[in-house]
DRENKOL-177618 format. One record per residue (C-alpha): residue in one letter; x, y, z. Coordinates in steps of 0.25 Angstrom, whole numbers, padded with zeros to 4 digits, always signed. Example, Ala and Ser with C-alpha at 12.3 -4.5 7.8 and 13.67 -1.06 7.14 Angstrom:
! residues 2
A+0049-0018+0031 S+0055-0004+0029 
This chain:
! residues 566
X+0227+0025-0338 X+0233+0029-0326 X+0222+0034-0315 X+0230+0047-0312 X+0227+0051-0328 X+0213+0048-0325 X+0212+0058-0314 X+0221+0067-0321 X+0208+0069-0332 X+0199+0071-0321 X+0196+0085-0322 X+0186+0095-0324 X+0194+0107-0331 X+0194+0108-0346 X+0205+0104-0355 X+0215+0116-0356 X+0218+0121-0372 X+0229+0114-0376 X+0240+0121-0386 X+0243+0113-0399 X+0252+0103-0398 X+0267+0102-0401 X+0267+0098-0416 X+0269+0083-0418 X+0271+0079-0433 X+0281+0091-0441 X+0284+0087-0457 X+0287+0093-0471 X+0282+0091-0483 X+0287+0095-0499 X+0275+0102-0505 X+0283+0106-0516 X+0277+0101-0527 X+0263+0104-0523 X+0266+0119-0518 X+0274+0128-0528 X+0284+0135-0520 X+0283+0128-0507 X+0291+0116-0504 X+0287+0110-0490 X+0275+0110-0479 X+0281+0109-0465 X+0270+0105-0454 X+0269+0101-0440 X+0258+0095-0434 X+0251+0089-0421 X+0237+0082-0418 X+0228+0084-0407 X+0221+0070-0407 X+0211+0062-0415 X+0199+0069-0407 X+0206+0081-0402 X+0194+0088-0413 X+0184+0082-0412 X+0181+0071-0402 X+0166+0065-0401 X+0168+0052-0394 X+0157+0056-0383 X+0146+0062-0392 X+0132+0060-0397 X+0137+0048-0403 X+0139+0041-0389 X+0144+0041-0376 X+0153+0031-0372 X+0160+0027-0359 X+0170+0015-0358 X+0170+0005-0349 X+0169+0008-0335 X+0182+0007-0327 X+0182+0006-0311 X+0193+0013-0302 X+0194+0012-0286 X+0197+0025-0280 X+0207+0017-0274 X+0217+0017-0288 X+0217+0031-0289 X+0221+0034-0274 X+0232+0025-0276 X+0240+0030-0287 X+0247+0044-0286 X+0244+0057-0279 X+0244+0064-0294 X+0229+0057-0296 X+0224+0064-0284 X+0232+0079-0290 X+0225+0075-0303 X+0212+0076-0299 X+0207+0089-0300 X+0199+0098-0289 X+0186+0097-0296 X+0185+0083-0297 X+0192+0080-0282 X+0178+0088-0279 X+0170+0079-0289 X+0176+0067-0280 X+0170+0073-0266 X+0156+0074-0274 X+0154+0088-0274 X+0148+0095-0285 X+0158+0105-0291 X+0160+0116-0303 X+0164+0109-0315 X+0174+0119-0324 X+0179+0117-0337 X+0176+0126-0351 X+0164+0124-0355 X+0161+0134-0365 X+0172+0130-0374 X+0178+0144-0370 X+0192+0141-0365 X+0187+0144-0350 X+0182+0138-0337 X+0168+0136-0334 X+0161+0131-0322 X+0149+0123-0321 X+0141+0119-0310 X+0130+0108-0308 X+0117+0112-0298 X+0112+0095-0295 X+0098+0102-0291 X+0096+0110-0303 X+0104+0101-0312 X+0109+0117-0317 X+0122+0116-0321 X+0128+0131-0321 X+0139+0133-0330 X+0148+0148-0327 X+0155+0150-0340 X+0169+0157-0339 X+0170+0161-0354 X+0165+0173-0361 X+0150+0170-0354 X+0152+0168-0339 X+0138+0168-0336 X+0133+0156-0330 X+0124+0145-0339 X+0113+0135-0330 X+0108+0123-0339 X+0103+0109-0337 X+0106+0095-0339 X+0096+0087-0348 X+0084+0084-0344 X+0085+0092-0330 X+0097+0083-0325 X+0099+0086-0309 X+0108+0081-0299 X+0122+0074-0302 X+0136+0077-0305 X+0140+0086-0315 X+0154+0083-0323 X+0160+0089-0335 X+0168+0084-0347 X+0168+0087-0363 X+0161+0074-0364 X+0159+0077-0381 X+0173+0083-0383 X+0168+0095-0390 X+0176+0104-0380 X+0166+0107-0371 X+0164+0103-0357 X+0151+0094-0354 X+0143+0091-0343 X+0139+0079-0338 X+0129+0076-0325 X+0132+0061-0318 X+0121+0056-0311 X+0111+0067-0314 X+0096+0065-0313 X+0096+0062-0329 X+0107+0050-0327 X+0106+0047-0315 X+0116+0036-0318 X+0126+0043-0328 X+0129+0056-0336 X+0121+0067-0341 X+0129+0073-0354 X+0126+0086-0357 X+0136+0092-0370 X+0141+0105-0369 X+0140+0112-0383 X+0139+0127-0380 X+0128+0134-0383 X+0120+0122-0381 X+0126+0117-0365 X+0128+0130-0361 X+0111+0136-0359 X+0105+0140-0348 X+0093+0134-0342 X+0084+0145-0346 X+0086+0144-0359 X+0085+0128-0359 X+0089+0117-0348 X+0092+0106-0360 X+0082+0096-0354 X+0078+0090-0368 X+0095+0090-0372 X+0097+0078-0380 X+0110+0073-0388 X+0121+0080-0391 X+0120+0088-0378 X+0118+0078-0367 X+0121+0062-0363 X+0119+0050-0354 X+0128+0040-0349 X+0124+0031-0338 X+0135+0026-0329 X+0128+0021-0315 X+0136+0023-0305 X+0135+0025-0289 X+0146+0037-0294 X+0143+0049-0287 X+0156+0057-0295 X+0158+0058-0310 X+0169+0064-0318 X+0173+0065-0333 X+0188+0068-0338 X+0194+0061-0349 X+0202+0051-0340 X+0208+0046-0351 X+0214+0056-0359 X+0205+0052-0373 X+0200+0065-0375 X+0185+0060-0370 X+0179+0062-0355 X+0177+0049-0346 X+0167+0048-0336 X+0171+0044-0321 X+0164+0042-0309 X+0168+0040-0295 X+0160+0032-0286 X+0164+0035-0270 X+0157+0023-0264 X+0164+0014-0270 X+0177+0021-0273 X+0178+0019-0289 X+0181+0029-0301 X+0172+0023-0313 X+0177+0028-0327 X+0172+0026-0340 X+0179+0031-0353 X+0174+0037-0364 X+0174+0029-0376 X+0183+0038-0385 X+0177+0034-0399 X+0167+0023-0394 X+0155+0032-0398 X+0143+0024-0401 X+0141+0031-0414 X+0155+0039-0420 X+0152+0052-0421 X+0162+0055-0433 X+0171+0068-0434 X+0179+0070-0447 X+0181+0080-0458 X+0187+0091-0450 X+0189+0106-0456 X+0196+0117-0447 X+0197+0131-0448 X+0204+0141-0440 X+0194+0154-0438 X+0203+0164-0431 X+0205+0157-0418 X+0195+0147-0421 X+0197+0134-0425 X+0185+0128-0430 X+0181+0114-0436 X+0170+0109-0444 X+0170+0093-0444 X+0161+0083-0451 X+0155+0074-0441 X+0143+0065-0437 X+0131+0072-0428 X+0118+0067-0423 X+0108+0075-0420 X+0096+0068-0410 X+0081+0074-0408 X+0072+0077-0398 X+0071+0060-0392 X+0086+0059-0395 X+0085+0054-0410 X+0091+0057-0422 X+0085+0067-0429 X+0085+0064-0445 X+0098+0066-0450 X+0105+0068-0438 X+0115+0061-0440 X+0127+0060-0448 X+0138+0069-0453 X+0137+0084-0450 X+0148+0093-0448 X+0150+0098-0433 X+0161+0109-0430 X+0171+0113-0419 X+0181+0123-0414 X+0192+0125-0407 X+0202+0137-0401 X+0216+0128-0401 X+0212+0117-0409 X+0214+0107-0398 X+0200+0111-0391 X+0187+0109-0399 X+0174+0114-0397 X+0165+0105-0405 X+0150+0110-0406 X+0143+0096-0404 X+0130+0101-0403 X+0126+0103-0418 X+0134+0101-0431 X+0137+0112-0438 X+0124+0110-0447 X+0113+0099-0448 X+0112+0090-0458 X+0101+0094-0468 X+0092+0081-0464 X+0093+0085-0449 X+0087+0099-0455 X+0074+0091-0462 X+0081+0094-0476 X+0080+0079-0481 X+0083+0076-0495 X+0093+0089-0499 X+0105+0087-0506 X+0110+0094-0490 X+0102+0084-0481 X+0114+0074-0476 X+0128+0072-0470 X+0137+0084-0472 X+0152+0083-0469 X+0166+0090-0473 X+0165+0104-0468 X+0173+0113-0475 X+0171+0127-0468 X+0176+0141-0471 X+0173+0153-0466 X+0174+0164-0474 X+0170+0179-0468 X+0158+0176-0458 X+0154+0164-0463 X+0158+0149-0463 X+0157+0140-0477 X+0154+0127-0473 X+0156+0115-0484 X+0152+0102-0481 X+0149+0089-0489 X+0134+0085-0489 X+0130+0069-0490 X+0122+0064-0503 X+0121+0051-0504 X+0113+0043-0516 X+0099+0047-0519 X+0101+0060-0513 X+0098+0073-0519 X+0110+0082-0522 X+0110+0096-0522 X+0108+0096-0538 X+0093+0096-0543 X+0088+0082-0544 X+0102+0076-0543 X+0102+0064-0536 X+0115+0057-0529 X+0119+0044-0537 X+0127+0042-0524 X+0136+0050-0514 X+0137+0064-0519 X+0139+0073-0509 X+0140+0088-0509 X+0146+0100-0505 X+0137+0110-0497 X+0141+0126-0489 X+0137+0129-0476 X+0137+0145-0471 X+0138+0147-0456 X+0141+0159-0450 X+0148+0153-0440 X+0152+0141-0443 X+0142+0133-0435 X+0128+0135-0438 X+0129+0132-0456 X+0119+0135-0466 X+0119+0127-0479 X+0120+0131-0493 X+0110+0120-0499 X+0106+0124-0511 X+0118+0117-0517 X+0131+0109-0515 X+0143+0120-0517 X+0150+0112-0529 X+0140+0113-0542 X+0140+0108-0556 X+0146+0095-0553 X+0145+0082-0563 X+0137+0071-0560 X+0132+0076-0546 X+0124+0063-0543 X+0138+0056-0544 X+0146+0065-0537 X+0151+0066-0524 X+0160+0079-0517 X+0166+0075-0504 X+0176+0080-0493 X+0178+0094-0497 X+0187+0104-0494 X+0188+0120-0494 X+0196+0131-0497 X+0195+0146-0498 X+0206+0153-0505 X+0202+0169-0507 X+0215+0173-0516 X+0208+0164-0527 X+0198+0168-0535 X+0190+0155-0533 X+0193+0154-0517 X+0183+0144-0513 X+0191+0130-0518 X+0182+0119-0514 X+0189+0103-0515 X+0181+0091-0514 X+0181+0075-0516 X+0172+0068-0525 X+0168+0057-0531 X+0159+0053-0542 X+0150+0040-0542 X+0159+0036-0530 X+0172+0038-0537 X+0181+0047-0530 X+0186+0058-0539 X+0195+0067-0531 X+0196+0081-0527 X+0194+0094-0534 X+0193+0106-0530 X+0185+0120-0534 X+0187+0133-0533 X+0175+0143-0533 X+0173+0158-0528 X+0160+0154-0522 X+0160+0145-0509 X+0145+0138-0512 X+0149+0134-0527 X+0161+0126-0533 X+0159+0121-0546 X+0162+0106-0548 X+0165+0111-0564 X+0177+0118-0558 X+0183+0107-0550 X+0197+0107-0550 X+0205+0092-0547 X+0213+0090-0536 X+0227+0081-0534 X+0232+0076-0522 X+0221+0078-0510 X+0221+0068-0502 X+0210+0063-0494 X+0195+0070-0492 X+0189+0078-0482 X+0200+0088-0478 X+0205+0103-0477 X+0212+0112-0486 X+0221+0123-0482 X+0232+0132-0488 X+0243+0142-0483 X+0251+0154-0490 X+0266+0155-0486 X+0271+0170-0484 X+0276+0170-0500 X+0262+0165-0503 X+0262+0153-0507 X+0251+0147-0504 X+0249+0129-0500 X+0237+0123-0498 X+0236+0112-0489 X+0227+0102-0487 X+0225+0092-0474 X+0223+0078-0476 X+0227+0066-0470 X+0238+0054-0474 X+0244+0042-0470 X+0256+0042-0459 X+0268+0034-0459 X+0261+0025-0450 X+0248+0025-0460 X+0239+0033-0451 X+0230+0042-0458 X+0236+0057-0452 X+0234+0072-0457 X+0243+0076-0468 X+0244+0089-0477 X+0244+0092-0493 X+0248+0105-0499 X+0245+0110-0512 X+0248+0123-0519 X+0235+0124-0527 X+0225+0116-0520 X+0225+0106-0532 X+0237+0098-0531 X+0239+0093-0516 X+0253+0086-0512 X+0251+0073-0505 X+0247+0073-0490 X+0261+0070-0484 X+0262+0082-0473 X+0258+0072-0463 X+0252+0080-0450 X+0250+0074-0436 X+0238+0064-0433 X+0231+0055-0424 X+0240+0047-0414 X+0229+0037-0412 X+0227+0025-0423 X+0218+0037-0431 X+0219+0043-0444 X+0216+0057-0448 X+0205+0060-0459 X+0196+0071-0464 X+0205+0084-0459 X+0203+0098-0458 X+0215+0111-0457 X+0212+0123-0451 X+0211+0135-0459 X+0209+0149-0456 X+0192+0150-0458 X+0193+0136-0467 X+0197+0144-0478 X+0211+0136-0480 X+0220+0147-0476 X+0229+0142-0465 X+0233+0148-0452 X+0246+0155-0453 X+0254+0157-0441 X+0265+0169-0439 X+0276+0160-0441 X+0271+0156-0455 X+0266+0144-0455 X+0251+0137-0454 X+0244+0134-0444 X+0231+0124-0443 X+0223+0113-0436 X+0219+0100-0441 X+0208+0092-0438 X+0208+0077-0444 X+0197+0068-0444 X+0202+0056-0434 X+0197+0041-0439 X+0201+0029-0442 X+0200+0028-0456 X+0192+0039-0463 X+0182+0029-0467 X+0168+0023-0459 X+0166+0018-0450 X+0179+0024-0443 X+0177+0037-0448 X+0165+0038-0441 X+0172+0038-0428 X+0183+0049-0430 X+0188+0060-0423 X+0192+0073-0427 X+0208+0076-0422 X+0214+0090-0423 X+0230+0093-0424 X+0239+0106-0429 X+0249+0108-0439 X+0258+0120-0443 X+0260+0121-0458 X+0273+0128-0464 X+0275+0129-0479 X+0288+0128-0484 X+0295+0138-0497 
């Protein structure tokens, strides 16, 4: 890495909104025989990154810092005049040790903020410049005082972070402290957060005779180093984050997207700890949850990290319920006012399924709702799983479902789902019902040519009204890497193979467990004036889809236009 570069991400200032990028992959296929009336999809397509979604490589899971890497002053004075232009007036000020504003967007609003560090107090004051310009005073944990205040998205959850070096709480480190809204922004009347624990703040000792510390992503992998500059002996000391060397992974997978007006918003499965009052685990908390996120462009996300979006129903004390365990796959539209959450709940052998005094012969999980009125704070419907009447329930196992609401049928609710029975895979079937908290196993109809589990459904009308469904999977790629691929059908039973191949990682990565955004997670794609569709992906970035590497995936977001040919 050249050290100009280094200098050159440096800065204070938040990333500027990026516009989506120029389409990189641009095919046909023949739908043909699968579509009456239509004859070829045309597609273009780009991705953003493997963590351009979802990015927790500094989390609750661990923080890491690389090896520590030593610079004399003397190499950066030597090498151009552009590594003096690089550096911007904020940090030239940081340099002479005086305490400055730090600005950036903390609000997740699109605008500047300004905060401000009192070393007496420890009172950080933070001026918003969004819709609530009034000022906010809060604290450090436990009382932290004197120091150096810096400011980075340390999480990558979109918001600015605040870390103290050298404060009286770490006197030979960093104090964390995670922005997540409602929870870093209070003021010190209402509380001062002396008794925070994990998710909302960290330590990291680094000794050092450093007076000067700064955080910027010096080398360009999406995830913020730490520097410090120590003037008595005339060295820059850098230590990397460690992209991906958590201590424990913090798995993201099984993304779903919608569009709500200008809203993208995404529901993902993922792993979440939960720690009590000492810092431990409380019981159950931890494991698979779902946790959500949104997003203006679909290049920026805002991931709410302090919650999922609900506990599991151990964490509540509900011990024993056919509900108590992992849930996964979210599945959410919003119809009206509310949002219809599905999401596949964990039984394992021995446990007590939501039938009376059935009890599992092995895996058989189930299918539960969730209501929310804003799609972050869910209610669950337990009195049963949504799909009754089925055979052999003690043998059964539904898995990796996926949703769609068509109004024009008279059944509009079609429900798809995976399952196995005593361990043998079985296929998928779908059923239709009028009523979104029951689907009748009786009525299941089969299903040909899906391929894979745990991914979205979609479909589009052209102007004639003809309607395609479309469905977002993944394949393999001319090289054998695993990337997102499209299938069409024109009755949501019978799916042509996926060989509309759309763009993908660049990394050695594959793409698994994907959502398509659709308008409220209904199905219905965004139509664009010219005709054609418009819609986000967001693929589950791993490996393999299988443990342990699954367990350390990503989530990656690209774009593809869709066109439906006569």
């Amino acid at each position: 890495m050249r050290f100009s570069t280094l200098f050159l991400f440096l800065s204070f200032f938040a990333v500027s909104i990026v516009c989506f990028a120029d389409m990189n992959v641009s095919s046909s296929v023949d739908v043909s025989d699968y579509v009456m009336g239509v004859s070829t999809i045309t597609y273009e397509s780009a991705f953003f990154g493997y963590q351009s979604g979802i990015n927790r490589d500094f989390t609750i899971y661990g923080r890491s810092f690389g090896d520590q890497v030593d610079i004399p002053f003397s190499a950066y004075e030597t090498i151009s005049a552009d590594v003096v232009d690089g550096i911007t007036a904020e940090i030239l000020r940081w340099l002479s040790g005086e305490q400055v504003e730090i600005t950036g967007d903390f609000t997740g609003e699109g605008v500047k903020d300004t905060a401000t560090y009192d070393p007496e107090t420890g009172i950080v004051r933070l001026s918003r410049g969004g819709e609530n310009p009034n000022p906010l005073e809060f604290r450090f944990p436990g009382g932290a005082k004197g120091g150096v205040l810096i400011a980075e998205d340390f999480n990558a959850d979109g918001r600015r972070d605040l870390a103290l070096y050298k404060g009286s709480t770490v006197p030979d480190g960093f104090h964390f402290i995670f922005n997540h809204g409602e929870v870093f922004f209070v003021t010190t009347s209402s509380k001062d957060y002396s008794d925070f624990i994990d998710p909302y703040s960290a330590k990291y000792e680094w000794p050092s005779d450093a007076t000067v510390a700064v955080a910027g992503n010096f080398d360009a992998d999406g995830t913020p180093d730490l520097a410090l500059l120590d003037f008595g002996t005339r060295v820059v000391s850098i230590r990397k984050a460690v992209s991906g060397g958590v201590t424990q992974p913090a798995y993201d997978y099984s993304v779903h997207l919608i569009k709500e007006g200008d809203l993208y918003r995404m529901w993902y499965g993922c792993r979440f700890i939960r720690l009590d009052e000492k810092g431990e685990k409380v019981r159950g908390g931890d494991g698979d949850h779902v946790c959500t996120a949104y997003s203006r462009d679909g290049r920026r996300w805002i991931r709410r990290s302090d919650a999922p979006a609900l506990l599991k129903g151990e964490e509540e004390g509900y011990i024993g319920t056919w509900w108590s365990k992992n849930y996964l796959e979210p599945e959410v539209i919003k119809l009206g006012n509310l949002f219809y959450m599905y999401t596949q709940l964990m039984i394992d052998k021995g446990d007590l399924l939501d039938e009376p005094a059935v009890i599992a012969e092995g895996p058989t999980d189930r299918m539960q709702l969730c209501l929310s009125p804003c799609g972050e704070k869910w209610t669950r419907f337990t009195e049963r799983s949504v799909v009754i009447n089925v055979d052999k329930p003690a043998k059964v196992k539904l898995t990796h479902h996926e949703v769609l609401y068509v109004p024009e049928d008279e059944q509009p609710f079609w429900f798809y789902v995976f399952w196995f029975e005593g361990g043998t895979p079985k296929g998928h079937v779908r059923m239709r019902s009028s009523d979104l908290f029951t689907f009748d196993w009786q009525k299941r109809e089969h299903v040909s040519g899906m391929a894979q589990i745990g991914n979205q459904l979609a479909y589009g009308d052209t102007v004639d009204g003809k309607r395609v469904f479309f469905r977002i999977t993944h394949s393999a790629s001319e090289q054998g890497k695993r990337v997102p691929a499209m299938q069409v059908s024109g009755d949501g039973l019978k799916w042509s193979p996926p060989n509309a191949l759309l763009a993908g990682c660049e990394e050695d990565l594959g793409c698994f467990f994907l959502g398509l955004s659709t308008i409220d997670g209904t199905g219905r794609l965004d139509r664009r004036e010219d005709g054609s569709f418009h819609a986000l992906y967001g693929a589950t970035t791993a490996k393999t889809p299988v443990a342990p590497e699954i367990f350390w995936s990503e989530i990656g977001v690209g774009e593809v236009i869709i066109r439906i040919g006569e």
